[in-house]
C-alpha positions as a Markdown table, in Angstrom:
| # | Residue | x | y | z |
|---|---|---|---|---|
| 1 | Unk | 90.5 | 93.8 | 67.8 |
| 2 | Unk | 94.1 | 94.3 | 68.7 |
| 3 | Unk | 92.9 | 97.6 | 70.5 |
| 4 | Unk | 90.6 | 95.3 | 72.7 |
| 5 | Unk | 92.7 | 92.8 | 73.5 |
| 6 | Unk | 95.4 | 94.2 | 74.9 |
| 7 | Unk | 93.0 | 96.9 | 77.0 |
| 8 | Unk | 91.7 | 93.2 | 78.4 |
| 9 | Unk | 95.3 | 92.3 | 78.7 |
| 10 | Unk | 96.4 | 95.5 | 81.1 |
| 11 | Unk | 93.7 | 95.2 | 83.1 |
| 12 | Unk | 94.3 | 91.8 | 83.8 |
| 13 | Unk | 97.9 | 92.8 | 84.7 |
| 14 | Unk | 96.7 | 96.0 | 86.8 |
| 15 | Unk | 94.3 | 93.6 | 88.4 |
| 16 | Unk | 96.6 | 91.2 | 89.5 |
| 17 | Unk | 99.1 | 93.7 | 90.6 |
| 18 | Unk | 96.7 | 95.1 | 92.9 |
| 19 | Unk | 96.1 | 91.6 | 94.5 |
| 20 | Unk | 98.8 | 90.9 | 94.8 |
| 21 | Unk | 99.7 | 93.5 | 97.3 |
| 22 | Unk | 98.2 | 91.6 | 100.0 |
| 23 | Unk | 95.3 | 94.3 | 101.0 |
| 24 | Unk | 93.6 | 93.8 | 103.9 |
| 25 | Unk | 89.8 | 93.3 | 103.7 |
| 26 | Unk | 88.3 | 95.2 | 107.1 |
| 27 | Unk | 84.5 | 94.5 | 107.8 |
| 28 | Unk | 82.5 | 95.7 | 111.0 |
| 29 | Unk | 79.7 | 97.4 | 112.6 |
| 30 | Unk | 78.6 | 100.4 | 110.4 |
| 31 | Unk | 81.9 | 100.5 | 108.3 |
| 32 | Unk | 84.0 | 98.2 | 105.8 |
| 33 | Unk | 86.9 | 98.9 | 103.7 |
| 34 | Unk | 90.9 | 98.2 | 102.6 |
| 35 | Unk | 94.4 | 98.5 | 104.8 |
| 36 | Unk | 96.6 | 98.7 | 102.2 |
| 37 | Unk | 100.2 | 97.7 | 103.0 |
| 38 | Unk | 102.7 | 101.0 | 103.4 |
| 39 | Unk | 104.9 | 99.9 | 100.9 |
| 40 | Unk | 102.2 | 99.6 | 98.4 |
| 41 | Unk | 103.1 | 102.3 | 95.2 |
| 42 | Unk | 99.9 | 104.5 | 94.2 |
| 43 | Unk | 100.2 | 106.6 | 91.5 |
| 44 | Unk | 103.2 | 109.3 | 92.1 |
| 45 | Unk | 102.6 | 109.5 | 95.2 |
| 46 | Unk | 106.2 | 110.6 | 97.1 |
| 47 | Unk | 105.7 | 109.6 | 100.5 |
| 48 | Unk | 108.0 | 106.8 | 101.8 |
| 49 | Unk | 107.1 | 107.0 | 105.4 |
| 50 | Unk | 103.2 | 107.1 | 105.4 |
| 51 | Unk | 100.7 | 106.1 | 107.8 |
| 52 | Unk | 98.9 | 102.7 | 108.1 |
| 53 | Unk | 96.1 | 102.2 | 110.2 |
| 54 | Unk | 95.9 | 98.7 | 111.8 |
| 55 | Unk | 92.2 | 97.4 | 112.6 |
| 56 | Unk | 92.0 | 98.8 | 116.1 |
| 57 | Unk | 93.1 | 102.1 | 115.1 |
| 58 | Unk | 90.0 | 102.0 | 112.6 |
| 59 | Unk | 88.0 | 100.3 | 115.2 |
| 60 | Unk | 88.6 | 103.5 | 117.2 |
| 61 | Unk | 88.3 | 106.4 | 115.1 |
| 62 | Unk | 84.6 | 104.9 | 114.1 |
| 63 | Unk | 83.6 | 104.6 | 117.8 |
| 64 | Unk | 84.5 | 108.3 | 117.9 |
């Protein structure tokens, strides 16, 4: 029971974390997805300076 309720308990936490870095929700023509912010901490990944699309740049690379 313990075992349960504290898997219930991190993914409540996990959840909310995730939420709570303000992703963007990105629906259109043909496509849909998430902008997630470049600050936002995935796994170990090392990169400080990574890329972020904005909406047009999507909008763009799906016309193509």
């Amino acid at each position: 029971m313990k075992r349960i309720l504290s898997t219930i308990i991190t993914l409540l936490f996990i959840t909310n974390y995730l939420y709570s870095q303000q992703a963007m929700y990105v629906k259109r023509c043909g496509f849909e997805g998430y902008i997630f912010p470049a600050h936002l901490f995935l796994g170990n990944s090392p990169e400080k300076n990574r890329y972020t699309p904005c909406i047009e740049d999507i909008t763009q690379a799906e016309k193509i």
